[in-house]
C-alpha positions in Angstrom: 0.6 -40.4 -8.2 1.1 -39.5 -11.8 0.1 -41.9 -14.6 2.8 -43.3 -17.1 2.9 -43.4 -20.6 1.8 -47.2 -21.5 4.7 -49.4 -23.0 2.6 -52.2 -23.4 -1.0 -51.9 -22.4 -2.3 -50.8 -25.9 -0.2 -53.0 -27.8 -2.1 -55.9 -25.8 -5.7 -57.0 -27.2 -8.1 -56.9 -24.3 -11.6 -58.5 -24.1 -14.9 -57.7 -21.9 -14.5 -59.2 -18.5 -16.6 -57.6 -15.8 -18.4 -54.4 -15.1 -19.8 -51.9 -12.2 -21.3 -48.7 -11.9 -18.3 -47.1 -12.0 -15.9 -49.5 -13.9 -15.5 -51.6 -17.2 -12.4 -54.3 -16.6 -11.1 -55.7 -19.3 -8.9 -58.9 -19.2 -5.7 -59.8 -21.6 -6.5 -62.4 -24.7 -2.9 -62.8 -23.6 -0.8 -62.0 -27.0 1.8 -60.3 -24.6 3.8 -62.1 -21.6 3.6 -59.2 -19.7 -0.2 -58.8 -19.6 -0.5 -62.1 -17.5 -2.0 -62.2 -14.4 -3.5 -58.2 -15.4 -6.6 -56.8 -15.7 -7.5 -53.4 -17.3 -10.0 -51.2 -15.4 -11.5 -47.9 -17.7 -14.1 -45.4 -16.5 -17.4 -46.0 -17.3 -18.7 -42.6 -19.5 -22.0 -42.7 -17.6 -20.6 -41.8 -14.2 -18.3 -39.2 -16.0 -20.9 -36.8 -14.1 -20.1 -38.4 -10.7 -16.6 -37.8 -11.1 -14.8 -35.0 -9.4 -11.4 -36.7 -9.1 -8.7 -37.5 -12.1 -7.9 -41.3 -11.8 -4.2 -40.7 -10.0 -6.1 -38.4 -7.1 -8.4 -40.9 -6.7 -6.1 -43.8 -6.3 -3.6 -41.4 -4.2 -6.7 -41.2 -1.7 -7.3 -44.8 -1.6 -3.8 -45.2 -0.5 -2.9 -42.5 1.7 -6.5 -42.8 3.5 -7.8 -46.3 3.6 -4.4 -47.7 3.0 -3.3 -46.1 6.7 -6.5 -47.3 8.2 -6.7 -51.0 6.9 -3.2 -51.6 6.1 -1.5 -51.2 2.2 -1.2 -54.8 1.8 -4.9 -55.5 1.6 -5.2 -53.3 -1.1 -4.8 -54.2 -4.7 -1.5 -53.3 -6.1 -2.2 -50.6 -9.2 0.1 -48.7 -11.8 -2.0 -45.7 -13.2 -1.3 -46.2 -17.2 -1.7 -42.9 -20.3 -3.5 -44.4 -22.9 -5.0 -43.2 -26.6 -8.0 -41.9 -26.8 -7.7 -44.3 -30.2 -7.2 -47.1 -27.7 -10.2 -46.7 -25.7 -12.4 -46.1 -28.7 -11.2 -49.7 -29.6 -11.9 -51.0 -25.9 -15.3 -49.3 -26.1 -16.5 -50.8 -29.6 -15.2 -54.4 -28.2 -18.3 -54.1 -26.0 -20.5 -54.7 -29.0 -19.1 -57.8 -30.1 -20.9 -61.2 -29.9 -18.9 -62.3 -26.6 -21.0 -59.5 -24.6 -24.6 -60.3 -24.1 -27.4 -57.6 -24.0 -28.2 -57.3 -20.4 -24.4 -55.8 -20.3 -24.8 -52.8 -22.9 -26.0 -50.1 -23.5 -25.7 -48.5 -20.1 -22.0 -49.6 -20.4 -19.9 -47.3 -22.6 -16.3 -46.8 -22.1 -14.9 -43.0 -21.2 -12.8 -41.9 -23.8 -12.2 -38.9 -22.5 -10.4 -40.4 -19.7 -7.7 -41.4 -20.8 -6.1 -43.3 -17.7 -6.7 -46.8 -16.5 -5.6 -48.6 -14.3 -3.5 -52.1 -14.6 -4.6 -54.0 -11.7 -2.9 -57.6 -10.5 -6.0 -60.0 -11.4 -7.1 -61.8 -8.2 -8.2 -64.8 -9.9 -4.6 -65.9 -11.0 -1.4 -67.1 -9.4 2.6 -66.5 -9.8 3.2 -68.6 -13.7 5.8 -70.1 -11.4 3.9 -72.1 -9.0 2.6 -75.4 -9.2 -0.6 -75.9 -9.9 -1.8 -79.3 -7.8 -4.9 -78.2 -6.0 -7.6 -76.0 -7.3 -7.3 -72.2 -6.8 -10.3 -71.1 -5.6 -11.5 -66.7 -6.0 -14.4 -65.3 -4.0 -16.1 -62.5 -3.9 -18.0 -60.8 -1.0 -19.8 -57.6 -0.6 -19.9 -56.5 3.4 -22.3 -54.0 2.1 -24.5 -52.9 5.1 -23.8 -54.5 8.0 -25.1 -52.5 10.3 -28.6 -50.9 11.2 -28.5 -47.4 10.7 -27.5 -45.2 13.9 -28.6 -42.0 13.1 -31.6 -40.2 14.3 -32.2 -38.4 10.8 -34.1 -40.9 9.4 -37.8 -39.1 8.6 -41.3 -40.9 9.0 -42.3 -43.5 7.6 -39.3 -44.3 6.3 -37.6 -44.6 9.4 -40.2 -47.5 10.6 -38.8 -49.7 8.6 -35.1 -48.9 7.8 -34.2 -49.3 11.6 -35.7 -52.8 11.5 -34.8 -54.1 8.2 -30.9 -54.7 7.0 -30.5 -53.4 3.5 -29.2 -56.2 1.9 -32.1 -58.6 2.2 -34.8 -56.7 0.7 -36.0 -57.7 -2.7 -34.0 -55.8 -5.0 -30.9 -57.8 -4.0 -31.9 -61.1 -4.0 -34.5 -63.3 -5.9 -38.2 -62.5 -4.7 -38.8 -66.5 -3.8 -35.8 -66.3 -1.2 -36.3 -66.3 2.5 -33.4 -64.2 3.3 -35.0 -62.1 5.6 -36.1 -64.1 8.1 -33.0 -66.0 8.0 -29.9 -63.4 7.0 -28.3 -61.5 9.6 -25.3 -59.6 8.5 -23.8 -59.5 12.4 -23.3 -63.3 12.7 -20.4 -62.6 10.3 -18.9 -59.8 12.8 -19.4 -62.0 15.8 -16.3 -64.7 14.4 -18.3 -67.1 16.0 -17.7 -70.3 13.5 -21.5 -71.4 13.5 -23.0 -68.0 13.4 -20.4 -67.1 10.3 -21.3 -70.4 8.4 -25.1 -69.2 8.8 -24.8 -66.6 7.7 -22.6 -67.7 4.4 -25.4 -70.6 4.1 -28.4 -68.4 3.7 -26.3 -66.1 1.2 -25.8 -69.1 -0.5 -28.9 -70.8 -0.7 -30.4 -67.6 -1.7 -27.7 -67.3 -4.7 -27.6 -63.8 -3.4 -25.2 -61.7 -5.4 -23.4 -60.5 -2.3 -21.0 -64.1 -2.4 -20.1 -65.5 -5.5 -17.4 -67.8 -7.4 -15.5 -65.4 -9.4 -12.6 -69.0 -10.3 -13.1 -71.5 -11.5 -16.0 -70.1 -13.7 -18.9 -72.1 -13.3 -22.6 -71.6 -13.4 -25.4 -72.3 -11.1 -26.2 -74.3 -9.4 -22.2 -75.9 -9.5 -21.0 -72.8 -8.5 -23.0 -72.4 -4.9 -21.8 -76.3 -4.6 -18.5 -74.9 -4.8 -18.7 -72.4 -3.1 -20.4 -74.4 0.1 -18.2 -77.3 -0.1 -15.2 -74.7 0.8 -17.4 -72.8 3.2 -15.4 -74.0 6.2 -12.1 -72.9 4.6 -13.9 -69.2 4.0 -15.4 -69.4 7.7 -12.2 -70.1 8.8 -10.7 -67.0 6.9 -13.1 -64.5 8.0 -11.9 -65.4 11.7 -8.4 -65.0 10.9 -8.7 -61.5 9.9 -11.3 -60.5 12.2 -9.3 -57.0 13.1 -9.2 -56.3 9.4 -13.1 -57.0 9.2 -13.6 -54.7 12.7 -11.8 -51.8 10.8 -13.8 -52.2 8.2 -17.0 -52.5 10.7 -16.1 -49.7 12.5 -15.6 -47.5 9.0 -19.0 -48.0 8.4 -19.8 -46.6 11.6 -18.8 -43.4 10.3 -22.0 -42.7 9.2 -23.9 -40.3 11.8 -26.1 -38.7 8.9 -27.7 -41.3 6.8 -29.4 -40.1 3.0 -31.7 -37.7 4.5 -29.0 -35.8 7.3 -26.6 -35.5 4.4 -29.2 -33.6 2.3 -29.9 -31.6 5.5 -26.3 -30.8 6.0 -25.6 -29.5 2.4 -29.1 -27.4 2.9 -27.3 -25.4 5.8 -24.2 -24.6 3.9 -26.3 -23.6 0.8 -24.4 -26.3 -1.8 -27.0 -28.5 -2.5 -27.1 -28.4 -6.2 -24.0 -25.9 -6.6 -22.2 -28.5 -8.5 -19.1 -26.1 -8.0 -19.4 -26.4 -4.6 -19.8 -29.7 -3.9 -16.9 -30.5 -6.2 -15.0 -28.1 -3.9 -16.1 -29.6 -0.7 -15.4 -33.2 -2.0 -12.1 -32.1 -3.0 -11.2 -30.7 0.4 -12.7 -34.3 1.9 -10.8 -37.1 -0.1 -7.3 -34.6 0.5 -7.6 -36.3 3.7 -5.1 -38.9 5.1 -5.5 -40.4 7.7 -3.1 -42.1 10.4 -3.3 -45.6 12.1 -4.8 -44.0 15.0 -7.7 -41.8 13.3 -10.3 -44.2 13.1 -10.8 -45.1 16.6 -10.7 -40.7 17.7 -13.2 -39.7 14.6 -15.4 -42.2 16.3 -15.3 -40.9 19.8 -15.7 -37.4 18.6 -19.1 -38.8 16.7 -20.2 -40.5 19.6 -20.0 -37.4 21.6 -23.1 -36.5 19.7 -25.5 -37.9 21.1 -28.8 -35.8 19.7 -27.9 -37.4 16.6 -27.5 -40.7 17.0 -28.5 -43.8 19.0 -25.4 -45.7 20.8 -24.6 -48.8 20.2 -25.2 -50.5 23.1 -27.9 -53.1 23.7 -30.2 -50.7 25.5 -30.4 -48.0 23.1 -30.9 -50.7 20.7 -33.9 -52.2 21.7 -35.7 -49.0 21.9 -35.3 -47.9 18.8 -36.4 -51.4 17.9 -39.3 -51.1 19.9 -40.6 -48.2 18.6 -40.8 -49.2 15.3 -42.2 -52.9 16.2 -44.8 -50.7 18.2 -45.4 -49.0 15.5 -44.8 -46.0 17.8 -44.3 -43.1 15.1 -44.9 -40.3 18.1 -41.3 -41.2 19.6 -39.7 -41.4 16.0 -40.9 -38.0 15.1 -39.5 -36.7 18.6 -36.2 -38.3 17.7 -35.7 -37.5 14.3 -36.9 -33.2 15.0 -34.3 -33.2 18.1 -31.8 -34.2 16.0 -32.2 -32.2 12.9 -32.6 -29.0 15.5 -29.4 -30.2 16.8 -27.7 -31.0 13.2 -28.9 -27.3 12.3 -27.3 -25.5 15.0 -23.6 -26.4 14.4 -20.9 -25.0 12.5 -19.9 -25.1 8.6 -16.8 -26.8 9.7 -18.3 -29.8 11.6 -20.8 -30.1 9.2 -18.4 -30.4 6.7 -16.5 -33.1 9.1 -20.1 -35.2 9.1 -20.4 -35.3 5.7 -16.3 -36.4 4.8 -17.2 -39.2 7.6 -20.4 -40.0 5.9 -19.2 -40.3 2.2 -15.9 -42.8 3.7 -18.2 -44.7 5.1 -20.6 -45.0 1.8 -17.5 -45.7 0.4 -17.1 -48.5 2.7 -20.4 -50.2 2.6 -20.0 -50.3 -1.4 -16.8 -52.3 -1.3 -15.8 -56.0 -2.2 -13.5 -58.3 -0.6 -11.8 -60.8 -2.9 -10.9 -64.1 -0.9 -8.3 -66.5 -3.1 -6.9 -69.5 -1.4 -5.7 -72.9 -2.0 -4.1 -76.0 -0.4 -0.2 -76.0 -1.7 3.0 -77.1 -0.3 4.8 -74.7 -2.8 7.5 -73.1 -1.6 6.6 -70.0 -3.6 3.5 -69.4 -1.2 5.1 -69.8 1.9 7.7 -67.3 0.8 5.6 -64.5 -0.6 4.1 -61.9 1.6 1.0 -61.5 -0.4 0.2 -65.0 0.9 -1.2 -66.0 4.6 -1.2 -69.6 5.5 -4.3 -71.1 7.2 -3.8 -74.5 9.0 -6.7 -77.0 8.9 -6.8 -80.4 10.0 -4.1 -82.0 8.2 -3.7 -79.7 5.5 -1.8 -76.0 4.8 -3.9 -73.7 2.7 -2.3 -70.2 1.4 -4.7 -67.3 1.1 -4.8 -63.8 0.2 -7.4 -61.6 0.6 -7.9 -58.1 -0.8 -10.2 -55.0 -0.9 -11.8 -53.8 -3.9 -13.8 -50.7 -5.4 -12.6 -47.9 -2.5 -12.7 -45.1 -5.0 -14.3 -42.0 -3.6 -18.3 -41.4 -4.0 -19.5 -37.9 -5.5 -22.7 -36.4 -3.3 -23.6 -35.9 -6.6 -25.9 -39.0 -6.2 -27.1 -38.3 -2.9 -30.8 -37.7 -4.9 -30.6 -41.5 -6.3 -29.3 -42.6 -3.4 -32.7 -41.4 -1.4 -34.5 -42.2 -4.2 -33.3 -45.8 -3.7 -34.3 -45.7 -0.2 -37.5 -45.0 -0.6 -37.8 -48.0 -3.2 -36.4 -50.1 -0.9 -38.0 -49.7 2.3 -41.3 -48.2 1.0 -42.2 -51.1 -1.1 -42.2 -53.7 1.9 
């Protein structure tokens, strides 16, 4: 994908929406017709260091990989845009004015030596041409890690408690008074069983966790969890609709065979590290990958057929693990973990190099977020446009969409912080 010279984009006046780690978007004050309904995303010039990929090869990845796997309509429809470096100066000192409040700045800083963005269809908004009679309603929610993690190279003590807790309930992702984690269980959601779904979507909500928020209309809390739960059963609903979509994505995060700790033993063995050179190579020859409709389901019985490295899946294999820790059993840990890293350490470059493609797609994949946007219409512009699904309830018709965000590629640049993190995480219990 090449970028094209902007005929518009910097002739617009753009204000401070939203940011990431990655990303700053910017939304239109709307001076322009044609801005409508866009939003601007620009690199953020603290992970210029993270960043091995030029915007077009990154977006050409997203498309020709996960857009093969998952299907090109659930992804966001993008046109890769040449700016000024003039322009994103402007962007960049628009940060500072009074609209943006402290805890946003300074850590975010626009790149302006990047000088492509990305015009993205805004989620939040409908066709001008419809009829607005029932509220539009945007959600946002982060899969994040929905699985326990299946690989053996998880080091004591570490390991005691990573194969017991989920990620996503400790402490540093939702307010220390919350319950979540006697109450949170990220497989309910993967089961498409309507009661276990809503529990699950209930204690992310109660908790105000930031994994499932209102993103329109804009409201504040606690109206927007009221929201947000009187429409649960619409959502619920959702989620069971697309449960092949949500398996794929499931089954992408099952990629992982390494975790933090085999990845850093896998770069060890080919010598790269801290050769920024080389992993910039090695990343390259990774996200050059496409992939076809029917690669997900053989790169996942080729990493099954390693079975020094991982635990299966299955119940059995399951409850050991579990049972060790819960035992407190760190003798059968250690003798897990040491038979796989002997293992891990006695194959080749080239299917090291395979583990650690499949381990950053799936990072990529546990970091993503799925916008939901529905509403109850009889417009015939919805039932005629193939970016909307219809969803029958009761008596009424609701048209949704749903879409998955932030699938640019990860740099094993950050496989350091990314440990460090874990340690945080599970050390601190």
């Amino acid at each position: 994908m090449t970028s094209i010279v902007s005929s518009w984009v910097d002739k617009e006046d753009w204000k401070f929406f939203r940011c990431g780690r990655r990303h700053i978007l910017f939304e239109p004050v709307g001076k322009l017709s044609c801005s409508r309904g866009k939003l601007l995303r620009v690199r953020n010039k603290n992970t210029r260091q993270f960043s091995t990929l030029s915007v077009e090869e990154e977006q050409r990845f997203v498309r020709e990989f996960f857009g093969a796997i998952l299907g090109l309509s659930y992804l966001p429809q993008t046109k890769v845009v040449s700016v000024s470096a003039e322009f994103l100066h402007k962007l960049s000192q628009s940060l500072y004015s009074s609209q943006v409040t402290h805890h946003h700045l300074p850590e975010r800083e626009v790149d302006d030596s990047c000088t492509a963005v990305i015009v993205v269809d805004d989620l939040r908004k409908i066709s001008s041409s419809a009829s607005v009679t029932e509220q539009l309603f945007c959600i946002e929610w982060k899969p994040k890690y929905v699985l326990l993690p299946r690989s053996r190279l998880i080091p004591l003590p570490i390991s005691k408690y990573k194969y017991r807790y989920y990620r996503c309930n400790l402490k540093q992702n939702v307010p220390e008074e919350s319950n979540l984690k006697s109450c949170y269980h990220p497989p309910d959601i993967f089961s498409f069983e309507t009661d276990r779904v809503r529990t699950a979507f209930v204690s992310l909500l109660r908790c105000r966790s930031k994994y499932l928020q209102l993103l329109h209309p804009i409201e504040t809390e606690p109206l927007a969890s009221s929201i947000l739960e009187t429409n649960l059963d619409i959502l619920v609903e959702i989620i069971r609709k697309e449960a092949c979509l949500l398996m794929s994505l499931r089954k992408i995060q099952q990629l992982d065979i390494l975790d933090y700790y085999g990845a850093k033993l896998a770069l060890e063995k080919l010598h790269i590290l801290n050769e920024c050179t080389d992993l910039e190579k090695l990343e390259r020859r990774v996200y050059e990958k496409t992939a076809s409709s029917g690669w997900l389901e053989e790169e996942l019985e080729y990493l099954n057929g390693h079975g020094d490295i991982i635990f299966h899946s299955d119940e059995e294999e399951e409850q050991t693990k579990m049972q060790w820790c819960l035992d407190k059993d760190s003798s059968k840990l250690e003798e897990s973990f040491h038979r796989a890293r002997s293992y891990l350490l006695s194959l080749s470059s080239a299917e090291l190099e395979r583990f650690l493609g499949d381990f950053l797609y799936s990072t990529i994949m546990k970091d993503c977020s799925i916008i939901i946007t529905f509403k109850a219409s009889e417009d015939s512009d919805f039932s005629s446009s193939d970016k909307w699904k219809t969803l029958s309830m009761g008596q009424r018709t609701y048209y949704y969409s749903i879409s998955i965000i932030d699938l640019e590629p990860k740099s094993l640049k950050k496989l350091n912080t990314w440990l460090e993190n874990d340690e945080f995480l599970f050390l601190s219990l």
